[in-house]
N, C-alpha and C positions, 0 to 999 in steps of 0.2 A: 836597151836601145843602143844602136852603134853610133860611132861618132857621127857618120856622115848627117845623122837623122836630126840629132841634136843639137847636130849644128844649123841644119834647115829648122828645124823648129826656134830655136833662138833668135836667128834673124827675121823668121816671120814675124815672132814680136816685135821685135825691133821696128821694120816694117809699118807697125799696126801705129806706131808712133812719128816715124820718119820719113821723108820723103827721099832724104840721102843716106846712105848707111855706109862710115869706114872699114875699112879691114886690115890691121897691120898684122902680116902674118911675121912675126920677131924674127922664130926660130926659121923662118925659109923651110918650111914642113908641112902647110900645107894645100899648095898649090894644086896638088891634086882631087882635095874637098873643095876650093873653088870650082875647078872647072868642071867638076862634078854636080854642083848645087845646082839647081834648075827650082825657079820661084816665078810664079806667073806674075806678067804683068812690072817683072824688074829687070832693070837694063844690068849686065856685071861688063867693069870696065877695068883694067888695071894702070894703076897707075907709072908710068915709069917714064921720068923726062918728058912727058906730055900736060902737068898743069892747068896751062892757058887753054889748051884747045881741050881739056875736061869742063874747065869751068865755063866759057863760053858754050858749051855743049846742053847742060846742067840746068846753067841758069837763065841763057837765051836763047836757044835753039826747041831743048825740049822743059821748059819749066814746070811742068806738071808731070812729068811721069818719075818713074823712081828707079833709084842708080845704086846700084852695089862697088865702089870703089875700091879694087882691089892691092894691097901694097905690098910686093914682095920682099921683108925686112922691115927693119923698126920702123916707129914715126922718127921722122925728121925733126932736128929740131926749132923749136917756132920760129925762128929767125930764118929759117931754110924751108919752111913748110908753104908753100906759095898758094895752098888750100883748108889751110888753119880758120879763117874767121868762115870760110863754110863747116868743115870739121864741127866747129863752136855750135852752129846754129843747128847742128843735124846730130846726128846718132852715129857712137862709136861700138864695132863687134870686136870684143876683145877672145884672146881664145887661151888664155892662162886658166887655170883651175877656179881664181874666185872671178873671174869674168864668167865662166861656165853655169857658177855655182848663184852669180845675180841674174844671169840668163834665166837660168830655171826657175829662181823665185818671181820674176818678173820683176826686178829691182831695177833702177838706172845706176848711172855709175856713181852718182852721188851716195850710194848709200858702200863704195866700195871699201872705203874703212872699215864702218861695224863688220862687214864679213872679214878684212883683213886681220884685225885684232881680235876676234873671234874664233878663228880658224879650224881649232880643235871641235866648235860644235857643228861644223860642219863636216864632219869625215866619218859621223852615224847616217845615215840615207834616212831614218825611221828619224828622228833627230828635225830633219830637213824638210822632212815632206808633213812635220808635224806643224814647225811654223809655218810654211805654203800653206795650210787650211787655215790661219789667222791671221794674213798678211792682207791688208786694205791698202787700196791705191791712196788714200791720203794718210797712212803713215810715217811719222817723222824717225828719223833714227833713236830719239829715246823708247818710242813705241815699239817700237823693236826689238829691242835688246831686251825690252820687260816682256814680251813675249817668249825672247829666247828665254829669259830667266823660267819663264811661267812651264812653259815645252819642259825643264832641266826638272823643275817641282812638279809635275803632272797634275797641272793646275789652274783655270780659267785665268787670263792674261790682264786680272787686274792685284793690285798688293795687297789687298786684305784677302785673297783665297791662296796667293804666292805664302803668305805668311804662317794662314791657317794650315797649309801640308806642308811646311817646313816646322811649325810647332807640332802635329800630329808625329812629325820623323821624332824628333827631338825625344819626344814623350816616350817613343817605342825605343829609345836607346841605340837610333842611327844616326847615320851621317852621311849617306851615300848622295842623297838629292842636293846637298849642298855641297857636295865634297866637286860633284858633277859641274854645279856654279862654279867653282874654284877652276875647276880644269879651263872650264870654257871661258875663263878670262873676266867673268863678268861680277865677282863678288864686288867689286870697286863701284860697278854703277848699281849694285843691289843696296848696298851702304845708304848711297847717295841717297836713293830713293827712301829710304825706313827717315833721313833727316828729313826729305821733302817731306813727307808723308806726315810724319808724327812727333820728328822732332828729336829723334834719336840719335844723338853725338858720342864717339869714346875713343879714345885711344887706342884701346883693344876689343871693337864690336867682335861680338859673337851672338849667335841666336840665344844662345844659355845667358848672355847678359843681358842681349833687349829683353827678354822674358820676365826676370827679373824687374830689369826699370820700368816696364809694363805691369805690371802687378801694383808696384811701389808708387808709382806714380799717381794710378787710378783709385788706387786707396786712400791717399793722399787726398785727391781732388773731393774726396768723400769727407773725410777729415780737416785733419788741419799740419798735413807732413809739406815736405819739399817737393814741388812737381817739378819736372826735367821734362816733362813731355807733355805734346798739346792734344786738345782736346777730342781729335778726329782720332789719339790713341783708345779715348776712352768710348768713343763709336766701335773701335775697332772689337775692343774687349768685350763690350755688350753684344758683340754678335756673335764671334767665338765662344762665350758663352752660354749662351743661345740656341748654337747648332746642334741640331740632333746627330751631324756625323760626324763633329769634333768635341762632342761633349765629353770625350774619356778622355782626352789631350790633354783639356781644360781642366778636369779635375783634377791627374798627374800630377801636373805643370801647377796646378794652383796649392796641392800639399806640399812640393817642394820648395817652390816659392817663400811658401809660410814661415815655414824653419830657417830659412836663408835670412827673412827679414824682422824675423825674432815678431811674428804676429801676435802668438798667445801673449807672451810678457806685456807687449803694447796695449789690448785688448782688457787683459787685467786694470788697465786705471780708466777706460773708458764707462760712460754709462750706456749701457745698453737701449738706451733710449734713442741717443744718438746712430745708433749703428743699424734699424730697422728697416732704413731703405738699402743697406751695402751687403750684397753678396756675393763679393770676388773671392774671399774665402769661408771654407766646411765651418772654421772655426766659430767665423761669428755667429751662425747660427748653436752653435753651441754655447757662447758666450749669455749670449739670449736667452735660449732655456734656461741655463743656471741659473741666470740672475731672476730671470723672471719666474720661478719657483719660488723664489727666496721669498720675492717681492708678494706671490699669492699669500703664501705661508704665513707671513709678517700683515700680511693685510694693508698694504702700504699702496694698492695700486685700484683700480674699482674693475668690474669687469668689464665694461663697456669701452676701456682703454683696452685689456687684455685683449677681447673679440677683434675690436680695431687693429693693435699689432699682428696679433692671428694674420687676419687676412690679408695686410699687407705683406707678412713672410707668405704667404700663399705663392704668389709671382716671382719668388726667389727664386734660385738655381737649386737648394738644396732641399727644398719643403717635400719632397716627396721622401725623405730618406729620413725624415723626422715629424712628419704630418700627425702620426701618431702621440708621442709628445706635445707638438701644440695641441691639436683637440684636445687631449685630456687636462690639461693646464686651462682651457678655454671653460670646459665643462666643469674643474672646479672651483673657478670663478665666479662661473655662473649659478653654480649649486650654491656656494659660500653667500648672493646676493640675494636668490632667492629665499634662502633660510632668515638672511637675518632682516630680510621684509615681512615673512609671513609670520600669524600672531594663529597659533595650533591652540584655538581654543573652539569651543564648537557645543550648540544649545539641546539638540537633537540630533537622532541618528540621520535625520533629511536634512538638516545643518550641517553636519557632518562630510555626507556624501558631497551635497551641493556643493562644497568648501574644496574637494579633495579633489573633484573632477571640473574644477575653475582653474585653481594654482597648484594644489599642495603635489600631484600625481608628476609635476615636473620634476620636482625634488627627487624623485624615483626612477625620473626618464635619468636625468644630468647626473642621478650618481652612477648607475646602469652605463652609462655611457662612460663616463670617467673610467671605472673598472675596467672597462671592454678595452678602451684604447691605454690604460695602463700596461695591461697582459701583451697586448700585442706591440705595443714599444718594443718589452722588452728590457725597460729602462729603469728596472727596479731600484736602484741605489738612488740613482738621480730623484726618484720619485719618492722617493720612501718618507721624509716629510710630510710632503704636501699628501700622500696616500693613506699616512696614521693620524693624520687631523683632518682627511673626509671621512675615513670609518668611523673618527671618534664620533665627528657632527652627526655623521649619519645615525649612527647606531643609539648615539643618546640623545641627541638635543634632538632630532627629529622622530625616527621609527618609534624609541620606544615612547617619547613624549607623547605623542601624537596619538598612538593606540593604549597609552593608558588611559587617556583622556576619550576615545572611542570606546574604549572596555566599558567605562562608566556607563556609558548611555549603552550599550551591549548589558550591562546589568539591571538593567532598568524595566527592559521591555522584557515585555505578559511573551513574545510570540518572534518568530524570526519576519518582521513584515516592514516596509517602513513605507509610509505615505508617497506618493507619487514617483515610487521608483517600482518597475516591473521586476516581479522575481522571476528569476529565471526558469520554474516549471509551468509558469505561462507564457514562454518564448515563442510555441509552437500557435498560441492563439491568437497572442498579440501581434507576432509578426511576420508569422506565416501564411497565416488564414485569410488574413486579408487579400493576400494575391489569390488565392485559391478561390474566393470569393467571386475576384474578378476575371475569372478564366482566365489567370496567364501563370507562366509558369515562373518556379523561383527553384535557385541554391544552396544549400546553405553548406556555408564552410566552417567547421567548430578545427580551433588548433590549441590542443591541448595547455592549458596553462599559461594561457596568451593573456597576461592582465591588462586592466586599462589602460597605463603608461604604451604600453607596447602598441596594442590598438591606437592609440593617440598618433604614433609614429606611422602605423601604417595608412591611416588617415590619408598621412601629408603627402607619403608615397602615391600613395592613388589619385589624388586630385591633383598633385604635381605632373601626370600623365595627361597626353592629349585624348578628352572626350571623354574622360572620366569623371562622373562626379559621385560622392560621397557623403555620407553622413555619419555623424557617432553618437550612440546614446549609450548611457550605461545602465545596467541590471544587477541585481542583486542575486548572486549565487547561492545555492543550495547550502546547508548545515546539515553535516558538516564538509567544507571545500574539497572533497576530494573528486576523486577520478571518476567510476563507478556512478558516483550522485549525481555529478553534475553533467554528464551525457546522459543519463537516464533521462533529467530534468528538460532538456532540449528536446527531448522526444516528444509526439504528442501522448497526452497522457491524462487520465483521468482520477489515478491514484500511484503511489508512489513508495515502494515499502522497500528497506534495506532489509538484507537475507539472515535470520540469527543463525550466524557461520564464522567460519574462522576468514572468509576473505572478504566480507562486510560489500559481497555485490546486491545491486538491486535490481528490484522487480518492479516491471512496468503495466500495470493493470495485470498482474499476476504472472505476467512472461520476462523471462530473462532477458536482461538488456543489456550482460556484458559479450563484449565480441562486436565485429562489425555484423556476422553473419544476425546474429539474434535480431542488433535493430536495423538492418534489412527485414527481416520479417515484421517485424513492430511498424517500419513503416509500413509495407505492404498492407498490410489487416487492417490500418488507420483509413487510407488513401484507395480500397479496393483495386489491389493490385499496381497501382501507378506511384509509387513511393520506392526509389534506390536507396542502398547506402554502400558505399564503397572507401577505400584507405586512398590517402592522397598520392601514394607511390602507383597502386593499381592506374589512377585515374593519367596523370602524367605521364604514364607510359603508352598510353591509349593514342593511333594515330587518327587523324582530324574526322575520319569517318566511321569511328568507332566513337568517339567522346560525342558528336554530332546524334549520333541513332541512340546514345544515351541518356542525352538532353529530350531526344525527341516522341522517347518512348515513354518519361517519367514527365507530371508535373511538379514534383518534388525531389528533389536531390542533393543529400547529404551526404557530405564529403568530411573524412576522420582526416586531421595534417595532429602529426606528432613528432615535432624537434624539440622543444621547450623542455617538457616534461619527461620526455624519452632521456634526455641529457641529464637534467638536473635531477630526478628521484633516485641515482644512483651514487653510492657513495663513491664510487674512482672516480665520475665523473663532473659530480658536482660542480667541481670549480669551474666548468667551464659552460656554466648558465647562459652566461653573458653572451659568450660568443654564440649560443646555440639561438637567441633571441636574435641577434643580428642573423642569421642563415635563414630563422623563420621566417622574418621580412622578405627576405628574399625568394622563398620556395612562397609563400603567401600571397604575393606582386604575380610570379610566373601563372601560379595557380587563378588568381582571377584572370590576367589575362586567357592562357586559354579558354577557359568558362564562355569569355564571350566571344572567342573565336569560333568555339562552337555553338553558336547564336545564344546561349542563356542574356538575357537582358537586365534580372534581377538577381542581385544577390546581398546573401547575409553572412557578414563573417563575425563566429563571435569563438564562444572558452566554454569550458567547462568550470573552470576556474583560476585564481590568482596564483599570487605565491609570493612568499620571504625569504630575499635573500641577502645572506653578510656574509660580504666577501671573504674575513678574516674570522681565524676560527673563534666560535661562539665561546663566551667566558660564563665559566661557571655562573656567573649571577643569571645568567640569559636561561638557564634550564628552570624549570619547576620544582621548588621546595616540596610539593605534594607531590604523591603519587597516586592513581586511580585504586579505587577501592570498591569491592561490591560483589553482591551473591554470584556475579557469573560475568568474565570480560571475553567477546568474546571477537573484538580486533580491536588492536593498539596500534597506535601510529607517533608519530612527534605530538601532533597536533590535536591528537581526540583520541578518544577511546569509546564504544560501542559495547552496551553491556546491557544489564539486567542488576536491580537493586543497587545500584551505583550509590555509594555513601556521599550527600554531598559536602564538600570541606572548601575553606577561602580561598583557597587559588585554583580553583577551578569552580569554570561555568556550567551549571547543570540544565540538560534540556531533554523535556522527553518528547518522544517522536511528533504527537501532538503539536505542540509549542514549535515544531519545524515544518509545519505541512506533511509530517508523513505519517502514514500507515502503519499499525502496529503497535507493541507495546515495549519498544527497547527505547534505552535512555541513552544519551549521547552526554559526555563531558568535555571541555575547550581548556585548553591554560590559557588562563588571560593575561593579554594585552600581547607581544612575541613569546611568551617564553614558550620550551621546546618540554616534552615528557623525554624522560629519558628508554633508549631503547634500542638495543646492540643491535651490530651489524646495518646500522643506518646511518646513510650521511644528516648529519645535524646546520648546515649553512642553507640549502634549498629545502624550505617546507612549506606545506598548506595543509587544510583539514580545516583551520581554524579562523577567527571569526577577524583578525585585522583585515584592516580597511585595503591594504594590497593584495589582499585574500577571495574579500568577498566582492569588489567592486568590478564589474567584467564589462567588457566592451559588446556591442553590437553595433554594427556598420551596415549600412545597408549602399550597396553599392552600385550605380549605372554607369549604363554606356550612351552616350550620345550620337547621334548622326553626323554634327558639325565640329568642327575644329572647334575650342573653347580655351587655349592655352594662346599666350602673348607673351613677347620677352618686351622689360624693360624698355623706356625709350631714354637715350641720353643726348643733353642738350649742351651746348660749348658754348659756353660765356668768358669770352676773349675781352674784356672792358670796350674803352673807350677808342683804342690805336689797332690800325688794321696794319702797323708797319712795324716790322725789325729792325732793329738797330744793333743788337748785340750779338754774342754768341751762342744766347741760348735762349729758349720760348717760351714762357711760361703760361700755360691756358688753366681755367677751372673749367673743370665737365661734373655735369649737373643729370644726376640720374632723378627722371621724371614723377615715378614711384614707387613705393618701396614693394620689395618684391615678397611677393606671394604664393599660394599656389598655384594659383593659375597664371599670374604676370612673374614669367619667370628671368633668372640672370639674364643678364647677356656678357659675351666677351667680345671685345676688341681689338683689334691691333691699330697702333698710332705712328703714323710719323711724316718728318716735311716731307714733299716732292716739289723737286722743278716742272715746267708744265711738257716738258718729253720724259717725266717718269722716272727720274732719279733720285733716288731716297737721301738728304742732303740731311741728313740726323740721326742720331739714334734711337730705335724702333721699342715700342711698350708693347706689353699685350699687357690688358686692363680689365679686370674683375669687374662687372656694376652689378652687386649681391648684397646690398644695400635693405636694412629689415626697417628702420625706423620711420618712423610716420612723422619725425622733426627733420624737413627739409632742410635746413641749417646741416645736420648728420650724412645726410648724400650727395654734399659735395668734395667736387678728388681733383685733388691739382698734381698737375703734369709737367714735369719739367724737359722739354729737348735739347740736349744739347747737340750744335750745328757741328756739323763736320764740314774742313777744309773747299769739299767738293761748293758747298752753300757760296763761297768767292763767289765762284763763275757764275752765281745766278744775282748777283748786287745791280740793285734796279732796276729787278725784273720782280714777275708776279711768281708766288711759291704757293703751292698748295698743302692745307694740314689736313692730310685724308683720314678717316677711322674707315675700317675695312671688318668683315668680318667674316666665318668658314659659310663658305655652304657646304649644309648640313651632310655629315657621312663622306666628305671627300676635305682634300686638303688643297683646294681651290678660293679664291679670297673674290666678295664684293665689294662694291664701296658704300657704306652707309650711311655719312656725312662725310662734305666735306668744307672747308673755311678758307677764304683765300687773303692773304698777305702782300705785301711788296718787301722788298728785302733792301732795306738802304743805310747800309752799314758806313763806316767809316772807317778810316785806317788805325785811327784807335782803339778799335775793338779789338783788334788782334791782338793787345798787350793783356796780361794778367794782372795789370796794376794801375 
């Protein structure tokens, strides 16, 4: 743009304000852009020795129209200026570089200081035209300069985001964005503002100090240290963080912090009790675990306190990077409560069962779970305690107790049968047949070595889902628990005979039933053609109009899933049962859903059978003193052995095929209660074959889909007492979640905080868990504490609102859920700390 341009654009503005507009050209330079400027509708006049007959002109002659006065040389001085109190009431055109440079921001002359003491930020054009995009007709000269500041940090033009990218630079080991404040003059009014703002005083401010006395402070306010800073610091801290695009700053800045202000040494005499809502630093949560392992270990703490800390570390900064850890401290809480509740005694093998699949089957979820998030911690040292006194519970006060005392009543019975529990080789009549009955079609999903506890889980997975609903019953597995029998069993089947062979398959009304290819056929010949069976990788890879013409061609379909058992029957792999159980949930979930994307309505998921697993290697006592003996064996396993003339001796359970529902004249032997046969090149931690109670009790689920929505979250209710008004600096509300959650009345989250009524967040912001299990009302109430930040002033004796807000669903857009409304009537005494 050349000068002449600029300079007509400048005094248009002018103009768009003045009805007179001066012009002192200083340098006598540029008389030739006056006479050149042409501005419609403006009179240009110069001034020289003619005063009286301008102003007479101006102000009586033509009072409405508009005059360019032009002055060849300086202004005059006021005493000599005979058009000064006009001057005053109109608009001066300066043509110095920061006259130029307020021209173009649309500034008046009032703001020609901040540009003058400035100056350096102004001589970037990119700089310049950065604050012209944030420059408002009603800002004040501080407004301003926090803008320039804001412009120098590339950063929205308030000081909690000026702060956020200048601790982001800090973190990353620069300096350039504040070096930039330094140039442009303005670190002095940056100062200023960190006192306005928070409270920040020092002889020698630096960002590496306030970061520090921010840290120390906010810890402080948690505790019981020295605060040097007020409370709109500790607003500021909770949103940094907070932020998903300064949370690496945060963490940086918050391990060096640590070490600067001797955290761990300080944290060593704290009780961790106290520190469960503080997470400015990694440490405490560190702090926490340790102690609170000690504290399981020692027995000193109950679980219901455990579960409670739990999930208030939930909403920490650090719980994802230790999540692992609490569940498993959670889960052996929870296992430790559950043990030393239940009484493992039992009258009958349907006494028994009854017993096992009410309570006893958790004991086996909560140590399964303990293990699983043990491993994947990672946190073996830290854990190794609290992890040798749940195998010890597990493995003796429970497993083995439990199945010695099952063994009994296992020796007892004439037959493998028990009273009102379905054996699993009538799975296919009992709870097939009936759909088939009613002309509609059904599923059936068997995943290999899926025991009750596991089904228990997936239960909760499915009915937790919208329009799903669910059932579980359990059956009782073939003898002996293995692979081969208890697929055989879910077949339909009118007899049942294991093969006198060295790989102990069976035969299903005289046809082979190992392979999926075989019971495809066995279906088939049952069902007259309309009976599938396929593997659950075939079926998953099928797109929606292939699994649809599958559904639509069969009214029977069995479906093989194999992770449980594929994992754990091998020795390398063993150890990693646990996790293979958590993956089958998962492949399990995916698989009924498709099922009923491709219209199936009904399904059944069950096992072939159980299994026993000790995480830590088995101790000689845990193997069998016996060894199998007999005219002819002719497969061995951990868990049974298959033979002919089988000698029978005390530690081991003798059955012949009879006494199991099967066909034939082979004898089966068990070691009773866990223990293992001995038998090389086999892993000995994962086994079945054999008759405990996590062996043979197997799930069956029967599964629909519904038309209508059936899932609800939570509702919570804000019980603020008796005063709808504030008076201090911070809020205290209780929020009351309505009922406890389920599976089908699921969590809800929230986000909490004050607003004034144009939308200003005058506090520091929650996001709040309601995941709340208890059916004791008293247990689901959660108090909220806000603390107000400085902005909250400017709303004193006004109305405030305490909004909860919550995502809609799949975007990260916010509604309002409730809201409560306040008046704000503080006093000047609330501002003190004492």
């Amino acid at each position: 743009m050349t000068l002449e341009n600029r300079i007509a654009q400048a005094l248009s503005r002018l103009f768009e304000k003045h009805r007179i507009v001066f012009w002192y050209d200083a340098k006598s330079e540029l008389r030739a852009d006056f006479e050149a400027v042409a501005l419609e509708g403006v009179d240009k006049v110069e001034i020289a020795n003619n005063e009286f007959g301008i102003k007479h002109r101006i102000l009586r002659e033509q009072p409405e129209d508009k005059f360019l006065l032009y002055r060849d040389g300086p202004q005059p001085e006021d005493l000599d200026n005979w058009l000064l109190d006009v001057q005053l009431a109109h608009g001066e055109f300066r043509t110095d570089q920061v006259a130029i440079w307020l021209a173009e921001l649309d500034l008046g002359l009032e703001f020609a200081d901040v540009v003058q003491q400035q100056v350096e930020f102004f001589h970037a054009a990119k700089r310049k035209d950065a604050l012209k995009k944030l420059l408002k007709p009603d800002d004040t000269a501080g407004l301003i300069r926090l803008k320039m500041i804001a412009v120098c940090a590339g950063a929205e033009p308030r000081m909690d985001t000026i702060l956020e990218s200048l601790l982001q630079e800090l973190a990353d080991g620069s300096d350039e964005r504040f070096s930039l404040i330094e140039r442009c003059d303005l670190e002095g009014f940056f100062w200023a503002q960190l006192t306005r703002y928070y409270g920040y005083e020092s002889s020698e401010p630096s960002i590496r100090d306030f970061v520090i006395e921010l840290f120390k402070s906010c810890f402080a306010m948690s505790t019981d240290g020295q605060v040097r800073l007020n409370a709109d610091a500790l607003v500021f801290l909770k949103r940094w963080k907070d932020s998903r695009q300064y949370e690496e700053s945060f963490e940086k800045l918050s391990e060096e912090c640590a070490g600067v202000l001797g955290i761990e040494a300080d944290l060593g005499k704290r009780d961790f009790r106290d520190l469960i809502e503080v997470d400015y630093f990694e440490l405490i949560d560190r702090k926490i675990l340790s102690d609170l392992v000690k504290a399981v270990v020692g027995r000193t703490v109950s679980a219901g306190d455990v579960a409670l800390w739990v999930r208030q570390r939930r909403q920490g900064h650090w719980y994802a990077g230790y999540r692992d850890l609490y569940e498993a401290i959670e889960d052996a809480a929870g296992f430790m409560q559950l043990l030393g509740e239940a009484t493992l005694e039992m009258e009958s093998l349907a006494d028994g069962v009854q017993r096992y699949c009410r309570s006893w089957y958790q004991l086996d979820q909560r140590y399964r779970k303990f293990v699983f998030h043990l491993r994947k911690s990672g946190q073996s040292s830290l854990l190794e305690a609290l992890a040798q006194q749940i195998e010890n519970l597990y493995s003796t006060a429970y497993l083995l107790k439990v199945n010695d005392r099952w063994q009994a009543q296992v020796d007892t019975a004439s037959s493998w049968s028990i009273p009102s529990l379905q054996l699993q080789r009538r799975f296919f009549e009992h709870w097939v047949r009936p759909f088939l009955n009613k002309g509609v079609k059904v599923c059936v999903v068997i995943s290999d070595a899926m025991r009750y506890e596991i089904g228990d889980e997936l239960l909760t997975l499915i009915r937790q889902e919208d329009r799903y609903s669910a059932e579980l019953e359990p059956a009782l597995a073939m003898l002996p628990s293995y692979t081969q029998l208890g697929m055989a069993a879910l077949l339909p089947n009118r007899e049942l005979a294991i093969g006198d062979n060295e790989t102990a398959s069976v035969l299903v009304d005289g046809l082979s039933s190992q392979g999926t290819a075989n019971r495809d056929k066995i279906l088939k010949l049952a069902l007259d053609g309309s009976g599938s069976a396929v593997t659950a990788e075939r079926f998953m890879a099928m797109n929606r109009e292939d699994s649809r013409e599958l559904l639509k061609t069969n009214s029977v379909l069995y479906i093989y899933h194999n992770r449980i058992d594929h994992t754990g029957d091998k020795m390398h792999s063993e150890g990693q049962a646990f996790e293979a159980a958590e993956q089958a949930l998962d492949d399990l979930l995916r698989l009924v859903k498709k099922l009923t994307a491709a219209n199936a309505s009904n399904i059944l998921v069950t096992a072939d059978h159980g299994f026993i697993y000790q995480h830590r290697p088995i101790e000689e006592s845990d193997f069998s003193a016996t060894e199998a003996e007999g005219d002819s064996i002719g497969y061995r396993d951990r868990r049974f052995v298959i033979g002919k003339g089988l000698k029978q001796k005390p530690g081991l359970r003798h059955f012949t095929s009879r006494e199991l529902g099967l066909s034939g004249d082979l004898e089966i032997q068990l070691p009773k209660s866990i223990n293992r046969l001995r038998l090389k090149g086999s892993g000995s931690r994962f086994v079945h074959g054999g008759a405990s109670l996590q062996e043979v009790i197997i799930p069956v689920l029967k599964v629909n889909k519904k038309r209508q929505s059936d899932v609800t979250n939570v509702e919570v209710e804000i019980l603020r007492g008796s005063s709808s008004v504030i008076t201090s600096g911070q809020l205290a509300v209780v929020l009351y979640q309505a009922q406890p959650v389920t599976d089908k009345v699921q969590s809800r989250v929230l986000r909490a905080g004050l607003y004034t009524e144009a939308g200003e967040l005058i506090s520091d912001s929650h996001e709040l868990i309601f995941d709340l299990t208890s059916d004791n009302p008293r247990e689901r109430e959660l108090q909220v504490r806000f603390v107000l930040s400085r902005a909250a002033d400017d709303a004193n004796g006004k109305e405030v609102v305490l909004r909860f807000e919550e995502k809609h669903a799949g975007t990260t857009h916010y509604k309002e859920y409730k809201s409560v409304r306040y008046v704000m009537r503080r006093s000047f005494t609330s501002d003190f700390d004492f």
